[in-house]
N, C-alpha and C positions, 0 to 999 in steps of 0.2 A: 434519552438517557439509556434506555435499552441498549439499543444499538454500541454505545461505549462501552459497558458493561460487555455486551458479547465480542466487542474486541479487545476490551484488556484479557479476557478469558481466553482469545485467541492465541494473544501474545503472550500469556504466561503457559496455554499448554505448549505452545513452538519452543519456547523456552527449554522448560523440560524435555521437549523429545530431543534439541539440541545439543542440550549437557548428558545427555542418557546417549546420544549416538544412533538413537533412532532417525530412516531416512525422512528425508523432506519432501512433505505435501505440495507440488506442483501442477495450478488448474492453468486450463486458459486464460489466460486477460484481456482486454483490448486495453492496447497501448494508449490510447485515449483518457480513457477512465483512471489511468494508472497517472498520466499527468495531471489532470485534473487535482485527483486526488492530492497530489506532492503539492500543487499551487494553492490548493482549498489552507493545507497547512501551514504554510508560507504565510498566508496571509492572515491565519492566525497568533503567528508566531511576532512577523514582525507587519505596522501597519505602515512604515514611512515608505513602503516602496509598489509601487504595480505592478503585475506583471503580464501582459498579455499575449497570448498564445493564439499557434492558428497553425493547427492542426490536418495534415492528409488526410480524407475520410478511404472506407475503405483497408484498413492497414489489417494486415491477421492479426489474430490471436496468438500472444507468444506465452510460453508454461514459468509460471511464475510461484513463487510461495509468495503471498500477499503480505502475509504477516512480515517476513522477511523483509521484503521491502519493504515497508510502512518503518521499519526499524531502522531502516537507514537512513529516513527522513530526519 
């Protein structure tokens, strides 16, 4: 539950830096995690469908605002 907590906090400070014009928070990712992630939610969202992935290991880290993403999911 924490964890929700620390990201809806996340997503409403991104928020405000965004409507304020403040710039964007940009870490490394690994593109992995970053799918993961989008499918974890998918499959929250909706259950009649599977989806399975397979993944390049090895991929760099590209600079992402997490939060950002997570929003367009």
């Amino acid at each position: 539950m924490s964890d929700q907590l620390a990201r809806a906090n996340g997503i409403i400070q991104r928020l405000r830096n965004f409507i304020e014009n403040r710039s964007v928070e940009r870490q490394p990712e690994n593109p992995a995690t970053l799918v993961e992630d989008a499918v974890a939610l998918l499959g929250i969202l909706d259950t009649r469908y599977r989806l399975r992935t397979e993944l390049e290991t090895g991929l760099p880290p590209i600079p992402v605002d997490r939060v950002q993403i997570q929003q367009c999911w």
